[in-house]
C-alpha positions in Angstrom: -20.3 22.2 -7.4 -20.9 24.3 -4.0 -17.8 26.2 -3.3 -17.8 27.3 1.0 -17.2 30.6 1.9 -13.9 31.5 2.3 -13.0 28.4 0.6 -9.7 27.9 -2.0 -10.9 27.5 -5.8 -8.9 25.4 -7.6 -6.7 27.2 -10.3 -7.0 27.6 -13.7 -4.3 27.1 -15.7 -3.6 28.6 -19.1 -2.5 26.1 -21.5 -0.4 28.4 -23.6 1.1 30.0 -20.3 2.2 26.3 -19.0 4.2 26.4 -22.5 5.8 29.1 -21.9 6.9 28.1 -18.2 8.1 24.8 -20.1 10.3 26.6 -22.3 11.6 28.6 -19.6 12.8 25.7 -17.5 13.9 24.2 -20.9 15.7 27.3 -21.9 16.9 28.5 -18.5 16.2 32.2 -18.7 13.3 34.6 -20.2 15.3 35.7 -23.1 15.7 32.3 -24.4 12.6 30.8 -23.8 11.4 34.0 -25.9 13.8 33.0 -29.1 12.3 29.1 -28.6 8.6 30.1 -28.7 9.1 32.6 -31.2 7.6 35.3 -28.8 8.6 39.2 -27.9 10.6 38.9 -24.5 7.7 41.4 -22.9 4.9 38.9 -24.0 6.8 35.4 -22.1 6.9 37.9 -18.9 3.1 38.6 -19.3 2.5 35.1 -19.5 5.0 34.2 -16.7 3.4 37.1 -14.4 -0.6 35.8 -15.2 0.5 32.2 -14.6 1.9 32.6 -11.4 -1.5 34.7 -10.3 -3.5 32.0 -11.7 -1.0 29.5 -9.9 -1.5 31.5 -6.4 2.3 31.2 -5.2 5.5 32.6 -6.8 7.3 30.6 -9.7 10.5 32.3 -10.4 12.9 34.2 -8.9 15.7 36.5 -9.8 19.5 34.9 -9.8 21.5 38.0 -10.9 20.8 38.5 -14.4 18.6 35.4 -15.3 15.9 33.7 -13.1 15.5 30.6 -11.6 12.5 28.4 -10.6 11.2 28.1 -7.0 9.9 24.6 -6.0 6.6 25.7 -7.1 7.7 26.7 -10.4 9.8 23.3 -10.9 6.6 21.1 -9.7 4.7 23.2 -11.9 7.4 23.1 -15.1 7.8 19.1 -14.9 3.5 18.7 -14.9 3.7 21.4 -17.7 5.7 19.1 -20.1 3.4 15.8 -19.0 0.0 17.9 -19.4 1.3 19.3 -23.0 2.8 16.0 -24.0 -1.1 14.5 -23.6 -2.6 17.4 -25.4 -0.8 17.0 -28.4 -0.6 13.3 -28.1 -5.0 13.6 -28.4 -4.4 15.9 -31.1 -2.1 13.4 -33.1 -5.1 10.8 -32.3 -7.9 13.3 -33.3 -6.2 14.0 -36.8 -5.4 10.6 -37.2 -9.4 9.3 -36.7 -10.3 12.4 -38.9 -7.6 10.7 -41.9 -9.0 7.3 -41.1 -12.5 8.7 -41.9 -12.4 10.3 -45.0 -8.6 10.3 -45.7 -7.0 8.5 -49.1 -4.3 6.0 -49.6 -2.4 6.2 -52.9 -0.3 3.3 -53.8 2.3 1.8 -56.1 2.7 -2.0 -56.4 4.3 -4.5 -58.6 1.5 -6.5 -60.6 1.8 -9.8 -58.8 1.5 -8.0 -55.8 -2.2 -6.5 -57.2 -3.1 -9.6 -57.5 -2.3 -11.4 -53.8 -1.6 -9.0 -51.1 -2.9 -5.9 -52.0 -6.9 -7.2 -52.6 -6.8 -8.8 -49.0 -5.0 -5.4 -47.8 -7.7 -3.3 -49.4 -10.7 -5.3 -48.2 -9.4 -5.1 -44.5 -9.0 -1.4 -44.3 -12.6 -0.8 -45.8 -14.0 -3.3 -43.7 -12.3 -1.4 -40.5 -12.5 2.2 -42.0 -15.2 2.6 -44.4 -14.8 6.4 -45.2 -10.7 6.0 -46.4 -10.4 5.5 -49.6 -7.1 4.1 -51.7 -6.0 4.7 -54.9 -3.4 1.9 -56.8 -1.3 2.3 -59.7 0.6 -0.8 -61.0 4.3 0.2 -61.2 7.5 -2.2 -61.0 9.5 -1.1 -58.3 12.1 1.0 -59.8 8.9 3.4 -61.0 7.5 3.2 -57.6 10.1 4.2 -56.0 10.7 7.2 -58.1 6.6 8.0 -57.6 6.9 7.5 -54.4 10.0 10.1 -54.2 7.9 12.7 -56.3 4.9 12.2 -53.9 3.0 10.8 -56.8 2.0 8.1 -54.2 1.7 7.7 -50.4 3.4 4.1 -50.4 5.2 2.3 -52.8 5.3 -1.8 -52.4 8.3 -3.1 -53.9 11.1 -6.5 -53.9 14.4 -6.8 -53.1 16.1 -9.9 -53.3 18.4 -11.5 -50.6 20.2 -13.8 -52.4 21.6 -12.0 -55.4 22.6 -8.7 -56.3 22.2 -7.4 -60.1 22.3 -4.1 -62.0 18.6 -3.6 -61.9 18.0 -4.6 -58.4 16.4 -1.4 -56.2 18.2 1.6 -55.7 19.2 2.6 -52.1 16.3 2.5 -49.5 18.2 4.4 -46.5 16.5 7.7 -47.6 13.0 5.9 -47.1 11.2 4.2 -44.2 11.2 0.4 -44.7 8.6 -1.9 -43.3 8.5 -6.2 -44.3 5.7 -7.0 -45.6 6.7 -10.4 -46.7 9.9 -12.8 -47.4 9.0 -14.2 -50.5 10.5 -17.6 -51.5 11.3 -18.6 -55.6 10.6 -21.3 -57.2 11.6 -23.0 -59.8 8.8 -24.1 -62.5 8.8 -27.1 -64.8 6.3 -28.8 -66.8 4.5 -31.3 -64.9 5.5 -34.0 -65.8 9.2 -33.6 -64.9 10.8 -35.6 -62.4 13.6 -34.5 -59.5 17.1 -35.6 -60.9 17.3 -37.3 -57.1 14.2 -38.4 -55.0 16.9 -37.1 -52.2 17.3 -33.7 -53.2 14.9 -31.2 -55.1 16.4 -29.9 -57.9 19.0 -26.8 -57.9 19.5 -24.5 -61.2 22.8 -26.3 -61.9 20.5 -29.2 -62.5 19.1 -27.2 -65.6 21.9 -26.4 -67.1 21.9 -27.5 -70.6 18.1 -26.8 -70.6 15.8 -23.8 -72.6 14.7 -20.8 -70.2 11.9 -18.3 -70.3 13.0 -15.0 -68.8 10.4 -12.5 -67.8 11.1 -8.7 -68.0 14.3 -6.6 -68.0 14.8 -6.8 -64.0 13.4 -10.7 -64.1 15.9 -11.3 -66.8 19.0 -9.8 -64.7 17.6 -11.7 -61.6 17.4 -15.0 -63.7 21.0 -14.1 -65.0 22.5 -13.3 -61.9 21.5 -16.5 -60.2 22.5 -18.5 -63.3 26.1 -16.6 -63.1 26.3 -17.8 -59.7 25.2 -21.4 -60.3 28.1 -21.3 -63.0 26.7 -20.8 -66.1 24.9 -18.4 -68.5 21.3 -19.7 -69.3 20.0 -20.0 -72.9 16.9 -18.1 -72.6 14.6 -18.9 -75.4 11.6 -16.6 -74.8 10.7 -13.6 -72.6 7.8 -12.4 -71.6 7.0 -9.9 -68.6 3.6 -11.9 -68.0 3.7 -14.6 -65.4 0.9 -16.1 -67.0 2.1 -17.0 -69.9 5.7 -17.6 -68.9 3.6 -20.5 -67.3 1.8 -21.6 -69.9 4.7 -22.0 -72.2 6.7 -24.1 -69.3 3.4 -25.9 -69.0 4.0 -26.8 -73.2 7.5 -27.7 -72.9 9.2 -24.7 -74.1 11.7 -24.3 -71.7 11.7 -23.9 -67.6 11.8 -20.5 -65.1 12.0 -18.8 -62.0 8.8 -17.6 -60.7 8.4 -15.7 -57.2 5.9 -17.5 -55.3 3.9 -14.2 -55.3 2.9 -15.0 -59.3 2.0 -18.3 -58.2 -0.5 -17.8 -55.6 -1.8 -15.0 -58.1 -2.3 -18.0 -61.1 -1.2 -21.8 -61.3 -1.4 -23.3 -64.2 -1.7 -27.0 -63.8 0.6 -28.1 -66.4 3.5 -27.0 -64.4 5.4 -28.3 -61.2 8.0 -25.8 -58.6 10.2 -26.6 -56.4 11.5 -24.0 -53.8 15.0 -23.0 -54.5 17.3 -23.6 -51.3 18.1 -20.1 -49.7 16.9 -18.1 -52.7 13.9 -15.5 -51.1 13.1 -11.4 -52.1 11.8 -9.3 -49.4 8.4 -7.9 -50.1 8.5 -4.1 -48.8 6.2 -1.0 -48.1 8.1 2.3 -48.6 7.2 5.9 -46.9 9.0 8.7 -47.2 9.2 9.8 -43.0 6.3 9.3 -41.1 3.5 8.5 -43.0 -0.1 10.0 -43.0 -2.4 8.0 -40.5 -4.3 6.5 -44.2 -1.0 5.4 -45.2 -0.2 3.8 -41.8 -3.3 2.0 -42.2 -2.6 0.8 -45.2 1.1 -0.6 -44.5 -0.4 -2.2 -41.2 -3.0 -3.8 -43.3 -0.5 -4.8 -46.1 1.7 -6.5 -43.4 -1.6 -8.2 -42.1 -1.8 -9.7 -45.7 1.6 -10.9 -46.1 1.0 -13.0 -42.5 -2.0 -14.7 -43.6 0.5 -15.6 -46.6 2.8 -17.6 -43.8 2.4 -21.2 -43.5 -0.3 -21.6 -47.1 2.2 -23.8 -49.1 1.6 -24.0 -52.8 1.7 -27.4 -54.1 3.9 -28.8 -56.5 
């Protein structure tokens, strides 16, 4: 560009100088500004004195032992904050593409979990960012959690159930940030050839009273428990077995009946078995950060969610 003789140039404006104007309108004096940006109180003058040469008109002026801004320095001050605010709002962009291209997700999840929602998670955020890599370790979510607290892992996917509340449920989530991935309903699972005690009604736990139960591991157990308790009776588990698998394989051969979350379902049906939903009893599938995660780990929760809504609306048949 062809500048006329005689002509204005526009200004050039220091970036590090508009900060320190910021901080002064901010702070409202030199002194403070100074303790704020961590500077000596001779350097924010310097930078105060340049900007106002680079600015070509006067942006401060003494009111007895402080300073305050002339209508050049105010319009100046309030586009200081917008330009910075966009400067470090690309930055935050920039080091999040650089994550998203050769960044890692590390992740804890409960194994039904590996089986469903985390393949489909996985496969999205390759097919979207092909240089981010994610590591998984299979964890219940009590040692999730506790990875996930010793940085062990970037995001930890655990359950919570809404219904009932037992001993080995998850510890307190306030010190975490908490994003749905899923509501989860449970089911209960029968051999197949068992009918409804009422064509009108599907069958509640009561129902099963008197009958044998297969409890899965410690935390299944307590759930199983818990809801039993609150049906009004103590169940008479005859097995256990922390493999949803084969807790469907013996209800499939007779030897008693269980809850399942619908998650183990959708990760294996046996035929042999039948489920009913059981009326308002649901667990809340969840991704845990600790603060704001890395832009990988974003990825990765945003995906996870992704997963859990292609979940919504596929019904498993009885």
């Amino acid at each position: 560009m062809t500048v006329a003789p005689g002509a204005a140039t526009p200004a050039h404006l220091d970036l590090t100088r508009l900060r320190v104007l910021a901080a002064v309108a901010r702070t409202g004096s030199v002194t403070a500004a100074a303790r704020e940006l961590h500077y000596a109180q001779p350097s924010v003058s310097h930078h105060l004195a340049r900007l106002e040469a680079e600015a070509g008109l006067p942006l401060l002026r003494r009111a007895g032992r402080g300073v305050r801004l002339t209508e050049a320095g105010r319009l100046l001050a309030d586009r200081a904050e917008e330009i910075l605010g966009r400067v470090e709002g690309a930055r935050r962009e920039l080091d999040a593409l650089a994550g998203l291209r050769a960044g890692r997700a590390r992740l804890a999840a409960f194994p039904s979990a590996l089986a469903t929602l985390v393949p489909d998670a996985v496969a999205r955020l390759r097919g979207e960012h092909p240089g981010l890599s994610v590591g998984l370790v299979e964890a219940e979510p009590p040692e999730a959690v506790a990875a996930l607290a010793a940085g062990d892992v970037d995001v930890a996917l655990v359950f919570e159930h809404t219904d009932v509340r037992h001993t080995r449920s998850v510890a307190d989530l306030s010190r975490f940030e908490v994003t749905e991935v899923w509501h989860e309903p449970v089911t209960l699972v029968r051999p197949a050839g068992s009918s409804a005690p009422s064509e009108a009604r599907a069958p509640t736990l009561a129902d099963l009273e008197d009958a044998d139960w297969i409890a899965g591991c410690e935390r299944c157990r307590a759930d199983l428990v818990a809801r039993c308790a609150a049906a009004g009776f103590a169940p008479r588990i005859a097995f256990e077995t922390d493999d949803y698998v084969a807790v469907q394989a013996l209800v499939a051969a007779g030897a008693g009946v269980s809850v399942l979350p619908e998650l183990a379902l959708r990760a294996h049906r046996n035929p042999g078995v039948r489920t009913d939903r059981l009326p308002g009893a649901a667990r809340r599938v969840l991704a845990l950060t600790v603060g704001a995660p890395t832009p990988p780990a974003a990825a990765l929760v945003a995906r996870l969610v992704a997963a859990g809504r292609a979940l919504t609306g596929a019904v498993v048949e009885a």
